[in-house]
N, C-alpha and C positions, 0 to 999 in steps of 0.2 A: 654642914660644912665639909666632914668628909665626904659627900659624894661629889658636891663642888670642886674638889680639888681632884678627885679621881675621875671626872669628867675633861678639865684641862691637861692631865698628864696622858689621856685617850689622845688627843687631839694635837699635842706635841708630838707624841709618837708616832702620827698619823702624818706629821709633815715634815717627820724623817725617813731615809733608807728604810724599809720592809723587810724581816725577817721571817723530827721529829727527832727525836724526839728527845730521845733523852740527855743526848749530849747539850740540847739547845736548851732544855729546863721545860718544854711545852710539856703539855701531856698529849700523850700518844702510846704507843707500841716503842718498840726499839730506836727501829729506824723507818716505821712506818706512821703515818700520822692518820688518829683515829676522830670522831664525831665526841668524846670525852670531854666534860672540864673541870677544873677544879673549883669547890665553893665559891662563891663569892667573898671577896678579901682575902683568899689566899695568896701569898707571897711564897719564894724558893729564892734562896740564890744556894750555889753549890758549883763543883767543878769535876771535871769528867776525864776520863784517861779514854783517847781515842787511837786506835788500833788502826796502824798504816794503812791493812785492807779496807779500812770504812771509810778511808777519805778520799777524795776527789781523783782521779789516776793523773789530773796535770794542775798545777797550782801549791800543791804540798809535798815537795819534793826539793832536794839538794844533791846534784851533782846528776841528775837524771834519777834518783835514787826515793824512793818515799821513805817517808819516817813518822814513825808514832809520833802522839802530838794529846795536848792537853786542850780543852778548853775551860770555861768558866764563865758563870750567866747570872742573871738576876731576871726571874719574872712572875707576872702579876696577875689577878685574875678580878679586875675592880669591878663588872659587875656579870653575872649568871651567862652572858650573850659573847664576852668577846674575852680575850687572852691575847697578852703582851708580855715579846722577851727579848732582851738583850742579849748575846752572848760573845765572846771573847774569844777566838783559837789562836793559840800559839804558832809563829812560825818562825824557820831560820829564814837570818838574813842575809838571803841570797845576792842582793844587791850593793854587796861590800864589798872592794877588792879585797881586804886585810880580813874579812871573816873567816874563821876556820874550822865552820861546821859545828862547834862544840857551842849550846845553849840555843834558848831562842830568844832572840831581839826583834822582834819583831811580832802584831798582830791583825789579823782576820773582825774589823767589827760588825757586827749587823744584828736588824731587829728582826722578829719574827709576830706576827699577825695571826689569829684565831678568831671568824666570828661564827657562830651556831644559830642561824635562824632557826631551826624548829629544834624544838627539845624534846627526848624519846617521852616516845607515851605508850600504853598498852599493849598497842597495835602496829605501832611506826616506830622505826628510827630517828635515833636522835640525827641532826644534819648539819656538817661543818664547813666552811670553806676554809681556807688560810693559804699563806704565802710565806716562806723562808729565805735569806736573806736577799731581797729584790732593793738594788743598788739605785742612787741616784740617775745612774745612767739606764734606768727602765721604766719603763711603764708596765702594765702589767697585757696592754696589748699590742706594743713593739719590743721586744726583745732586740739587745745586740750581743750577739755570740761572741765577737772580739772584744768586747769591754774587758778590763781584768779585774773588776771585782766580781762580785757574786759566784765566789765556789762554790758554795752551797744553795744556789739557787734554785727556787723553784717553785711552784703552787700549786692547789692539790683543791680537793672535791671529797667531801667520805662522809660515809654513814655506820651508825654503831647501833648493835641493839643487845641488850642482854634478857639472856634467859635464868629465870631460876627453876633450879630441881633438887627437891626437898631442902637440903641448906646452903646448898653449893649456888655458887655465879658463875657463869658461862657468858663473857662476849666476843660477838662474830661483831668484824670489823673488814669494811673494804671501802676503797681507795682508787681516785684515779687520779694518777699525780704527773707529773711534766719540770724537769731540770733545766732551766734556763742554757747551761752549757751543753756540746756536743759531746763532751769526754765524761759528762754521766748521764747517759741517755741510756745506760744500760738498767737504770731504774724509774725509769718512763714505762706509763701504761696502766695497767690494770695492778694494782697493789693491796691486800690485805692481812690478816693474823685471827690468832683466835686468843684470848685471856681466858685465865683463871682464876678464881677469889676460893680455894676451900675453906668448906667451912671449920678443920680442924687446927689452922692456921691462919686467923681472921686478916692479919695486916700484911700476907703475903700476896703477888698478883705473878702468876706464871704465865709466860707468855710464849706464844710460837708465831711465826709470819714470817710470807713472802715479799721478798723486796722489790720481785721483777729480774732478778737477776740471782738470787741464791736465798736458802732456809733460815732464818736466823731462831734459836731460842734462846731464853734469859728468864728473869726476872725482878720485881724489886720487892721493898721488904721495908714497911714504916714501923722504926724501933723508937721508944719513948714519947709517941705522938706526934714529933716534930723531925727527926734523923729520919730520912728515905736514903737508904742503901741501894744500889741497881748494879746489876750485871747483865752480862751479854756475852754468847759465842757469834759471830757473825760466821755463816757457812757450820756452824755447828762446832769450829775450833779455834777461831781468834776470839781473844779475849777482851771486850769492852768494857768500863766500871765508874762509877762514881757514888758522891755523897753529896748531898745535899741538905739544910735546915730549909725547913717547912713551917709556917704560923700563919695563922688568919688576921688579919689586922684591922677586922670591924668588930 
């Protein structure tokens, strides 16, 4: 029965809008999206404090101005192969004669898509495709560049493999990803990181990666089984963050 129903909620989602990393709830790197998934029936929703420098350079912005911004998501991992997320960004409402800057009335919706046809094994990389939020107004083989949705659009390509040495995890991750918009094309291309699992700190994962455009490090941090903590410097000194609950629900 539950795979029945997490089969129909595949396919609803599949015949909406198209939606890394961490602000959107998928699993990935920071800002880079890796070949990773989470078990099968894991569930997240959580919300994310996003840092002016991380978002879009035109679309989130008041008075020609960028401004931090939150989001908030919910997403799913029903079975081993594929990963589904909703997420939420706040914006002002720009579109108000009487608005005066102060809150946000306004929001950014869109889903996000993860499938992994091959899964690492010994010798191979695990191997992912996915799409970020990809608007009704797209396909995934016509793009329209003046459409105004899909800020965050985009789709991507990567492969993840880890190493272990003596108790430690090591994964190398890369990426080649493509921005639906022209105004972040500056993280088009070739994109990768590298994660860390020590072994003196087991529910910790340190991370470093290239965007295409600047070095991000971070980390996140699973407290009580279920609370995922995550941080972020983007360029090494803006500050990214959020929290999220985490549970499996098979």
């Amino acid at each position: 029965m539950r795979k029945t129903f997490w089969i129909i909620l595949c396919l609803a989602c599949l015949s909406l809008r198209l939606s890394a990393q961490q602000y959107t709830g998928m699993t990935g790197l920071l800002h880079v999206p890796s070949a990773e998934m989470n078990k099968e029936g894991d569930a997240r929703i959580g919300v994310h404090f996003i840092n002016k420098h991380q978002t879009p350079d035109e679309g989130i912005s008041y008075q020609e101005k960028k401004y931090n911004t939150f989001s908030y998501y919910l997403s799913i991992t029903p079975f081993s192969w594929i990963e589904l997320g909703y997420t939420c960004t706040l914006l002002k409402q720009v579109h108000s004669p009487i608005y005066d800057g102060h809150g946000y009335e306004e929001k950014d919706r869109y889903f996000s898509l993860k499938l992994r046809p091959v899964k690492e094994g010994k010798w191979h990389p695990a191997i992912a495709i996915g799409c970020n939020d990809i608007s009704d107004s797209y396909s995934l083989f016509n793009f329209d560049n003046d459409a105004v949705e899909a800020l965050f659009g985009n789709y991507y390509v990567t492969a993840s493999k880890h190493i272990f040495w003596k108790s430690e995890k090591i994964g190398v991750h890369i990426a080649y990803r493509h921005f639906v918009k022209d105004y972040n094309s500056k993280w088009n291309g070739i994109v990768g990181g590298i994660s860390y699992h020590p072994s003196f700190v087991r529910n910790l994962r340190a991370i470093a990666e290239y965007t295409g455009n600047e070095f991000n490090i971070g980390a996140d941090y699973l407290l009580w089984k279920h609370l995922l903590l995550q941080a972020t410097l983007q360029d090494g000194k803006y500050f990214s963050g959020g929290v999220c609950f985490q549970i499996n629900l098979f």
